[in-house]
BADRENLO-329420 format. One line per 4 residues: number of its first residue (from 0); for each residue x, y, z of N, C-alpha, C. Coordinates in steps of 0.02 Angstrom, whole numbers, always signed. Layout:
// residues N
NUM = X Y Z X Y Z X Y Z  ... .
END
This chain:
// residues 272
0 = +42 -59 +0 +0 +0 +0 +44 +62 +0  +18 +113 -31 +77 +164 -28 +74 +208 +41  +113 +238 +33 +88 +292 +105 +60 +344 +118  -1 +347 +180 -46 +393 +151 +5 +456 +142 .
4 = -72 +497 +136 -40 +591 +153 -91 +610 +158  -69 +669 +188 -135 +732 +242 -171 +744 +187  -205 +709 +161 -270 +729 +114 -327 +689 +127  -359 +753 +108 -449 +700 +104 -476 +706 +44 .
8 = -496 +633 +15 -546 +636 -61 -617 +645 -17  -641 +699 -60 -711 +703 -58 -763 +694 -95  -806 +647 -103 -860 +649 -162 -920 +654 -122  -965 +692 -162 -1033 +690 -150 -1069 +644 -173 .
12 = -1136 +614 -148 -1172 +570 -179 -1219 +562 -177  -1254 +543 -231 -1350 +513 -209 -1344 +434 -280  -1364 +380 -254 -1378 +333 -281 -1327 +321 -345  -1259 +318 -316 -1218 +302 -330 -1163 +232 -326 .
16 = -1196 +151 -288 -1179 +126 -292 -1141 +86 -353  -1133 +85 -406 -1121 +72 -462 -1043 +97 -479  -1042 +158 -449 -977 +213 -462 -932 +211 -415  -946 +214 -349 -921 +244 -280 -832 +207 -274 .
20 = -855 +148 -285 -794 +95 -256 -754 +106 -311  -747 +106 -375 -698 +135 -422 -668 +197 -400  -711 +234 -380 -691 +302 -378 -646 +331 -300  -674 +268 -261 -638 +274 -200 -572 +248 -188 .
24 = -581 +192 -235 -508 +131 -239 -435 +178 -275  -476 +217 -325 -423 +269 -369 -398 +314 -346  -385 +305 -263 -329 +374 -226 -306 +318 -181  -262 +292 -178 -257 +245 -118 -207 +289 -51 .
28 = -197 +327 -83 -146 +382 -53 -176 +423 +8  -226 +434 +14 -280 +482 +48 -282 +462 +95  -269 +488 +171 -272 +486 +223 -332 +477 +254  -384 +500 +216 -468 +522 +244 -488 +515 +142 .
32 = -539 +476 +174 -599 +459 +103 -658 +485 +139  -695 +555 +125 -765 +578 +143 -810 +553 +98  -872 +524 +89 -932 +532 +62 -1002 +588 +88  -994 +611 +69 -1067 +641 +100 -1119 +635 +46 .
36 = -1164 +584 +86 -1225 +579 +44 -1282 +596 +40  -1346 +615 +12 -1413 +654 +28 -1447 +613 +5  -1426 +543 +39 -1514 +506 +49 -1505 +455 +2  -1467 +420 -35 -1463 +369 -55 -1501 +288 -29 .
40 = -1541 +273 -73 -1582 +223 -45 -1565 +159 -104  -1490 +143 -125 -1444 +103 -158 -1406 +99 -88  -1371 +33 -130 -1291 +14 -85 -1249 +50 -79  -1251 +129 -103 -1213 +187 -87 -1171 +193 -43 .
44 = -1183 +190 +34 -1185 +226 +73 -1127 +142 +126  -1171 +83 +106 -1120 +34 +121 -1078 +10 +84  -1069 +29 +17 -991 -1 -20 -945 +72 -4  -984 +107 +13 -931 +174 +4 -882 +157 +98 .
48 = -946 +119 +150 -900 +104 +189 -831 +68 +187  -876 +23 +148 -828 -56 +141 -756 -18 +105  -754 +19 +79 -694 +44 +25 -668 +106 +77  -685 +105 +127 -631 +138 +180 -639 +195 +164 .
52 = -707 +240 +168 -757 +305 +178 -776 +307 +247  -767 +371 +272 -813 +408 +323 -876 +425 +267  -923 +411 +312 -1002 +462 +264 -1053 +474 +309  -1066 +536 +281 -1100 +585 +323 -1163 +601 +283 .
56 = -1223 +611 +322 -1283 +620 +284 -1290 +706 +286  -1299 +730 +215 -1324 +793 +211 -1371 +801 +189  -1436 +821 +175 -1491 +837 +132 -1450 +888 +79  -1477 +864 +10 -1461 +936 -41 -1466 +986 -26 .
60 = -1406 +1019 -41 -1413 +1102 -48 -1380 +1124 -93  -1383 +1082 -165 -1377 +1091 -225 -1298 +1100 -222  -1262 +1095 -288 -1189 +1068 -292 -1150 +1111 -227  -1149 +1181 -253 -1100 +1221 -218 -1084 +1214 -167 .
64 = -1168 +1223 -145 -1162 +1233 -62 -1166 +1130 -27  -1165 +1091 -85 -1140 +1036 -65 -1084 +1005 -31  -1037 +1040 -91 -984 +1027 -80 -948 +1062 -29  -966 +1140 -15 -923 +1190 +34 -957 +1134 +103 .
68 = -993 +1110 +116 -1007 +1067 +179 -975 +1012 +188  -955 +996 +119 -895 +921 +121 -844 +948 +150  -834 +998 +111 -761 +1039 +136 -754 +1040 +203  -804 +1067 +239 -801 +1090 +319 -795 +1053 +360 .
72 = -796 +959 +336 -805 +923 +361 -746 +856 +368  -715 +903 +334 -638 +860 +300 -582 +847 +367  -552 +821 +377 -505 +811 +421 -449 +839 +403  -428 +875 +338 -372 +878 +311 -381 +962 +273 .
76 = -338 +998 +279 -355 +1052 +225 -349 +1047 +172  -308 +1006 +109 -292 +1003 +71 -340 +919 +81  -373 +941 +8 -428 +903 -18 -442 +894 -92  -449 +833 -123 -446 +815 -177 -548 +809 -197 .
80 = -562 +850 -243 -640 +834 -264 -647 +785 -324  -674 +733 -284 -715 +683 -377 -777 +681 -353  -808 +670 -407 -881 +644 -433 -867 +577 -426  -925 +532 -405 -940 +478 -412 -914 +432 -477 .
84 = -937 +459 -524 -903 +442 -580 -852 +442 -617  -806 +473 -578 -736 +476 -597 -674 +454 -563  -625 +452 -563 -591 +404 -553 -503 +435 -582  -454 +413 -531 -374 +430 -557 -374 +373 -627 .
88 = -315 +388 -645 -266 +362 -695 -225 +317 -651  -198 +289 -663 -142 +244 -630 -79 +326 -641  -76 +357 -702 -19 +404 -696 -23 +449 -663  -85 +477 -662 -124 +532 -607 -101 +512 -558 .
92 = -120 +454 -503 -101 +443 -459 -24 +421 -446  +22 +409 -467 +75 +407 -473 +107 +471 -470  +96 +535 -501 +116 +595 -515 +92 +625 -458  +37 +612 -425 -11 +660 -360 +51 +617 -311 .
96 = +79 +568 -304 +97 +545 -254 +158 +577 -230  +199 +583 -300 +258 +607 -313 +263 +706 -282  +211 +743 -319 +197 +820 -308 +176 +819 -238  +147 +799 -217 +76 +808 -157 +134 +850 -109 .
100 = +179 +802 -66 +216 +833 -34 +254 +920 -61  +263 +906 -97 +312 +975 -120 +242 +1057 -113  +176 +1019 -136 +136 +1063 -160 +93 +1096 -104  +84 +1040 -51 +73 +1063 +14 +115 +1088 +48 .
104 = +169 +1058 +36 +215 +1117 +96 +219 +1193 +69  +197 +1218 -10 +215 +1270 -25 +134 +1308 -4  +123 +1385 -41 +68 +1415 -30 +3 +1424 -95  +43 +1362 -133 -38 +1385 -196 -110 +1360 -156 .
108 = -120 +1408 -186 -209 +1375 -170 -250 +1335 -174  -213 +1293 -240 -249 +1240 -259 -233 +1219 -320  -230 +1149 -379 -189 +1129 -415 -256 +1124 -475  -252 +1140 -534 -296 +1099 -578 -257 +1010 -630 .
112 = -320 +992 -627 -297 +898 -629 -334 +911 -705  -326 +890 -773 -356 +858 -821 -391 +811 -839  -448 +818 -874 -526 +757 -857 -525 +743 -913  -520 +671 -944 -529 +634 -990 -602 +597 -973 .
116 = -627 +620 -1046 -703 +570 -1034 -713 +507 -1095  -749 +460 -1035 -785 +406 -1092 -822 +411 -1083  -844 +425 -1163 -939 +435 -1164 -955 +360 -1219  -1024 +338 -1204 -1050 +295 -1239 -999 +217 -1242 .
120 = -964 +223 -1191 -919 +155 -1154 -842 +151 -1195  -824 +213 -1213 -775 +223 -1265 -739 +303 -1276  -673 +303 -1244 -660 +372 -1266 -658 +410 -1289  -671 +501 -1284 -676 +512 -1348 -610 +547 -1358 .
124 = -599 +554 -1438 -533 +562 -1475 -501 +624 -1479  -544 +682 -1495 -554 +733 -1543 -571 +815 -1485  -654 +765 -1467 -698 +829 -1437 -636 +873 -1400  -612 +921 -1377 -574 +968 -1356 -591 +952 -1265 .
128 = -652 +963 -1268 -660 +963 -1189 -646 +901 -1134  -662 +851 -1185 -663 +779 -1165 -600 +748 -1176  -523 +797 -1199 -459 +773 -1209 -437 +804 -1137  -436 +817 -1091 -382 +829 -1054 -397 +907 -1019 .
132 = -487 +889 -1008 -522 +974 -993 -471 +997 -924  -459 +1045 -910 -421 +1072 -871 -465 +1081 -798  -456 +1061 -750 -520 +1090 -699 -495 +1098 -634  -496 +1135 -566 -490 +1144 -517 -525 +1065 -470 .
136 = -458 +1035 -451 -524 +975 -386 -466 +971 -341  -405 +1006 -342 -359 +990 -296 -359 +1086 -267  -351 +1064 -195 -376 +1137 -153 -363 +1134 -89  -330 +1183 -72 -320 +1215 +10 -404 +1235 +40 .
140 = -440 +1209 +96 -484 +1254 +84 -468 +1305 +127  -406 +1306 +149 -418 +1408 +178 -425 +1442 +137  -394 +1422 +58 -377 +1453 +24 -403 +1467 -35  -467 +1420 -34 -518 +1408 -104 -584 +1402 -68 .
144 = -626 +1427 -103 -702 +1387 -87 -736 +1388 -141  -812 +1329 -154 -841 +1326 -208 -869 +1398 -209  -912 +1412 -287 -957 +1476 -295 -1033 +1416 -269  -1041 +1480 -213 -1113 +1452 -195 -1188 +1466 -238 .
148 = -1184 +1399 -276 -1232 +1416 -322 -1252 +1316 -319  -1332 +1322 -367 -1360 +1244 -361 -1303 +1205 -410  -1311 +1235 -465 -1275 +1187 -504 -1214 +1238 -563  -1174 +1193 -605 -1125 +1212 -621 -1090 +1252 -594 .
152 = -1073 +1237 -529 -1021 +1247 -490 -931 +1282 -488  -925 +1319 -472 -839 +1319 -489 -796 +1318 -419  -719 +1324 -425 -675 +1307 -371 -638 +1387 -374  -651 +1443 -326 -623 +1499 -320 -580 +1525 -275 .
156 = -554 +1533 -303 -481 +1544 -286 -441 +1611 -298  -372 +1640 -284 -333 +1712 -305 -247 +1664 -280  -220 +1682 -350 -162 +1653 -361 -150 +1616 -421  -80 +1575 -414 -67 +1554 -468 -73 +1475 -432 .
160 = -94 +1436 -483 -121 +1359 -462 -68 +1311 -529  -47 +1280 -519 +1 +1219 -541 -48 +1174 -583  -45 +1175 -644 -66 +1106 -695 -35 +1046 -693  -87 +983 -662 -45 +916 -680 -46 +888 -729 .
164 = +0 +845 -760 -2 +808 -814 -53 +736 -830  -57 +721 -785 -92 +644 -781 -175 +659 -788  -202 +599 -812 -255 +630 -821 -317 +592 -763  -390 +610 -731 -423 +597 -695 -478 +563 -748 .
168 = -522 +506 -755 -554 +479 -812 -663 +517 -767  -666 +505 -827 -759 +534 -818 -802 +471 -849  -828 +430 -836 -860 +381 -884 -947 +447 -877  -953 +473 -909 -992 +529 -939 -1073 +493 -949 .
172 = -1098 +505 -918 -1180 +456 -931 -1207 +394 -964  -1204 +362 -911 -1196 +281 -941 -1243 +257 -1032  -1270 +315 -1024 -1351 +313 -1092 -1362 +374 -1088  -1409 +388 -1139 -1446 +448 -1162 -1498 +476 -1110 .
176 = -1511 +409 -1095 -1569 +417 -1051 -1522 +448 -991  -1487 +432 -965 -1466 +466 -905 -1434 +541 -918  -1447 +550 -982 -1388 +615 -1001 -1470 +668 -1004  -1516 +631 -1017 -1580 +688 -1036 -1597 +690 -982 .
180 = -1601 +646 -918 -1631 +653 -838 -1578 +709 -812  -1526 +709 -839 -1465 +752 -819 -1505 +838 -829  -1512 +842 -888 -1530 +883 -912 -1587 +906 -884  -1643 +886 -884 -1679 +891 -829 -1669 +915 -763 .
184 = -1650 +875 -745 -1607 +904 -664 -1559 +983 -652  -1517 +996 -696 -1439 +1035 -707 -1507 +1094 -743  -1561 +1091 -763 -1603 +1164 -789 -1643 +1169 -751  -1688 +1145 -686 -1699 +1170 -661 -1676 +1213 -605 .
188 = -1612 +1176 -578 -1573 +1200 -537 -1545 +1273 -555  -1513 +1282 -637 -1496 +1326 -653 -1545 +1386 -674  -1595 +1372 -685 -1659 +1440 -706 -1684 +1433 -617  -1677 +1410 -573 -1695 +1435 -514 -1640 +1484 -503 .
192 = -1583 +1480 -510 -1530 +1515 -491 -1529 +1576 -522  -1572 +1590 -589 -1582 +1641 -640 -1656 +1685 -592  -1684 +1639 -565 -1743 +1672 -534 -1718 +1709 -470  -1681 +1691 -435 -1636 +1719 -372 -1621 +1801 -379 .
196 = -1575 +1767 -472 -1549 +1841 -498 -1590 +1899 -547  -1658 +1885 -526 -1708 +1906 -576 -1663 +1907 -660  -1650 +1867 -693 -1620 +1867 -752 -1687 +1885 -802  -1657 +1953 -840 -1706 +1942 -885 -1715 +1882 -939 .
200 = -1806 +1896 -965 -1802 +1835 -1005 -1783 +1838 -1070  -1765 +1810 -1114 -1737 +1858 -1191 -1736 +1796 -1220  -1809 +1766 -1230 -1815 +1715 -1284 -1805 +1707 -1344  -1820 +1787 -1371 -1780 +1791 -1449 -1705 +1772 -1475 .
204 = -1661 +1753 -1420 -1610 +1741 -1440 -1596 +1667 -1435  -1660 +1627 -1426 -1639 +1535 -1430 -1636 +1532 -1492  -1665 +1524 -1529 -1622 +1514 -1598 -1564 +1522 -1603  -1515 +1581 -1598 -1472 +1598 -1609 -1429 +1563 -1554 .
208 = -1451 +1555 -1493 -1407 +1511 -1463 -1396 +1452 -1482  -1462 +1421 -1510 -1436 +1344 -1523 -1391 +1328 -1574  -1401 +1376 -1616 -1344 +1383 -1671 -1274 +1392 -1674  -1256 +1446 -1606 -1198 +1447 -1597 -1175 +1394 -1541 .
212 = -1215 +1355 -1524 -1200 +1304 -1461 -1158 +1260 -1478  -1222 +1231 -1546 -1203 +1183 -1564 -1124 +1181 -1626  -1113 +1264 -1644 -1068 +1261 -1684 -1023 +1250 -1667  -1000 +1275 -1582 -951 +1294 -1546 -930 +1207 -1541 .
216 = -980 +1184 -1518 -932 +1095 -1503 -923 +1074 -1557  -958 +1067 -1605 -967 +1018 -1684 -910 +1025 -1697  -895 +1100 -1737 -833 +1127 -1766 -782 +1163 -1760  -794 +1187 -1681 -730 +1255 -1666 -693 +1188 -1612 .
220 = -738 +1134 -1551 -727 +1099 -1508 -685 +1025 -1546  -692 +1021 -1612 -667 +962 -1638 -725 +890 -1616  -807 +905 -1620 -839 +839 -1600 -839 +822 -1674  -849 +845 -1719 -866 +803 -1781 -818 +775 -1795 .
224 = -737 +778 -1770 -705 +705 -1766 -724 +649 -1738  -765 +655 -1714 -771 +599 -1661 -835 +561 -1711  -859 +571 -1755 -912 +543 -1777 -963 +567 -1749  -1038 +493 -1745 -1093 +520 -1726 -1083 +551 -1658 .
228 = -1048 +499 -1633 -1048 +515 -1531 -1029 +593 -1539  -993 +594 -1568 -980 +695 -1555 -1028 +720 -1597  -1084 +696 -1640 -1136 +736 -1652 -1177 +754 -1588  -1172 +697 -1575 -1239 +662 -1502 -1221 +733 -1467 .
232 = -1141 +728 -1463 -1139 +776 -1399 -1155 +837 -1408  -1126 +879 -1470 -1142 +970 -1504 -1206 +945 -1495  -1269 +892 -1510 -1323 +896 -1529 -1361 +928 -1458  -1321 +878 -1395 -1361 +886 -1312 -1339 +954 -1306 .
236 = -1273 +966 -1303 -1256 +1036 -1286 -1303 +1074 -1302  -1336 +1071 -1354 -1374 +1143 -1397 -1440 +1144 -1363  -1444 +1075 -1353 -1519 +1071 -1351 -1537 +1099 -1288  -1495 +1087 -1237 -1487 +1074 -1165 -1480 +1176 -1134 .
240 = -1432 +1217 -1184 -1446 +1281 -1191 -1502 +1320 -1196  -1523 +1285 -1274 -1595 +1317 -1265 -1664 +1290 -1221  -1654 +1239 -1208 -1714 +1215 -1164 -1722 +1262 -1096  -1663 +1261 -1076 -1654 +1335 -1005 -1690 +1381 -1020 .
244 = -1677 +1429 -1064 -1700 +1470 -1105 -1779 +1462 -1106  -1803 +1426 -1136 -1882 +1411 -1144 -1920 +1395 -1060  -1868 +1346 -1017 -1891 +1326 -967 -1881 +1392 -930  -1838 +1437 -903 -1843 +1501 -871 -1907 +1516 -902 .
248 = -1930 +1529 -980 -1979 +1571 -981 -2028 +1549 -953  -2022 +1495 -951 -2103 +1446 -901 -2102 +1460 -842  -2057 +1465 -801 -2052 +1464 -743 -2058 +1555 -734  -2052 +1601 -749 -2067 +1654 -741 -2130 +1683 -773 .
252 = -2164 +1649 -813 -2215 +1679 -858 -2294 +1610 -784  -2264 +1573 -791 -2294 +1509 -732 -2275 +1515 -697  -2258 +1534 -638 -2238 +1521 -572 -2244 +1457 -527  -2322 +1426 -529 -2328 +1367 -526 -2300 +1315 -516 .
256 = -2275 +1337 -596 -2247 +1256 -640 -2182 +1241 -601  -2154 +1300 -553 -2088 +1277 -502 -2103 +1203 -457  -2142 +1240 -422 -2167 +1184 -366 -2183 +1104 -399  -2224 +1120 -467 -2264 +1056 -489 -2200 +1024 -507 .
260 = -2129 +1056 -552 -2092 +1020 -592 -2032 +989 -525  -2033 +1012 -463 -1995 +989 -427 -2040 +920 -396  -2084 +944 -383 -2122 +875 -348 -2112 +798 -404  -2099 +823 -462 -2109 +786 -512 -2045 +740 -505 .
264 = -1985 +796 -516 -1923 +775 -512 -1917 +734 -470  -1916 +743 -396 -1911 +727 -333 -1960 +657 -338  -2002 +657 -345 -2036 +592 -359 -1998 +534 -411  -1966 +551 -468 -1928 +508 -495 -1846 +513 -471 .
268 = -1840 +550 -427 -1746 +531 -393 -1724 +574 -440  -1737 +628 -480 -1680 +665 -523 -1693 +709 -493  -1704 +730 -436 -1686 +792 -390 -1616 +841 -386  -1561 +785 -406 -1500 +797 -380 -1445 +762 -415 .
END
């Protein structure tokens, strides 16, 4: 076994048995493995023990303020963030084992790690985002905290932060079907967050968004290398833009339809 270090992996979770133990097994380095989960009624909550997790029950409070509670709850300041669904590299972890020490003893704030995704049980080649996306999950938290918001989340920070080489893997929605419940979920969260900020509504410009949505991945992002699967994807991206768009207008023109479309959600588990 290697030897730990003053870190804690943190993942959040809801009905994640399927993912957890990959994703927990892929730091063996980690001094402290947190789960915090909101209610998982899967084997969640006991494979995440069995794989040598502390887990703590939180009710949702949507990503941000999810995660800043993982944070608070960490044993360690310096804290590594995955998703359920993701998982080190064998080089990732080899390279984190090697830096870790040097990077904690110094004062960055926090490191960004590179996310390779498999979508549709197969990597993709081409797409730009899905080669080696750049992202904040390694963090001091004196020195970082999430933006408190429901969903699409970021890691904020002031300074200069260190790029690793190795890459962290995403197996990216097992089906379509889980990528449109996604969608579902990630727009209401986000047009509530538009309602917070009274955002105006400016429906005249979905067209024009879906157009440039979908151009931006197809042909500026490199998906139409990828074949259909990188159609699939410019196709969700676009769609997934303008649906916000239309769904804000419902939800501000309906007021209603808030309450009814959460009870809905919440009744089928895509709450979160």
């Amino acid at each position: 076994m290697p030897a730990s270090l003053p870190l804690t992996l943190a993942v959040i979770t809801h009905n994640e048995a399927d993912n957890i133990a990959r994703c927990l097994d892929s730091v063996p380095f980690a001094a402290e493995k947190l789960v915090v989960d909101s209610g998982s009624d899967d084997a969640t909550v006991a494979i995440a023990q069995a794989h040598g997790a502390r887990v703590l029950h939180q009710d949702w409070l949507g990503f941000g303020a999810q995660r800043n509670f993982a944070s608070s709850q960490c044993r360690h300041d310096w804290i590594l963030v995955l998703d359920a669904d993701e998982y080190l590299s064998p080089a990732l972890t080899d390279e984190l084992q090697r830096q870790l020490p040097a990077l904690m003893a110094g004062d960055a704030p926090a490191a960004y790690l590179r996310r390779s995704t498999i979508y549709m049980g197969a990597p993709m080649r081409w797409y730009r985002p899905a080669m080696g996306e750049r992202m904040a999950r390694l963090y001091h938290r004196g020195r970082a905290r999430w933006s408190d918001v429901r969903v699409h989340e970021s890691l904020r920070f002031e300074g200069a932060a260190p790029t690793l080489r190795g890459v962290f893997n995403h197996t990216n929605n097992p089906t379509l079907v889980h990528k449109q419940l996604k969608v579902l979920r990630y727009t209401e969260l986000k047009c509530r967050d538009w309602l917070d900020k009274g955002k105006p509504v400016r429906m005249w410009q979905s067209p024009f968004v879906f157009v440039a949505a979908f151009a931006k991945d197809y042909l500026f992002r490199l998906a139409f290398l990828d074949g259909w699967r990188g159609f699939m994807i410019a196709h969700t991206a676009a769609s997934y833009a303008i649906y916000k768009r239309m769904r804000y207008y419902e939800m501000v023109n309906n007021p209603p339809s808030v309450a009814s479309a959460t009870a809905l959600l919440n009744k089928h588990q895509i709450d979160r």
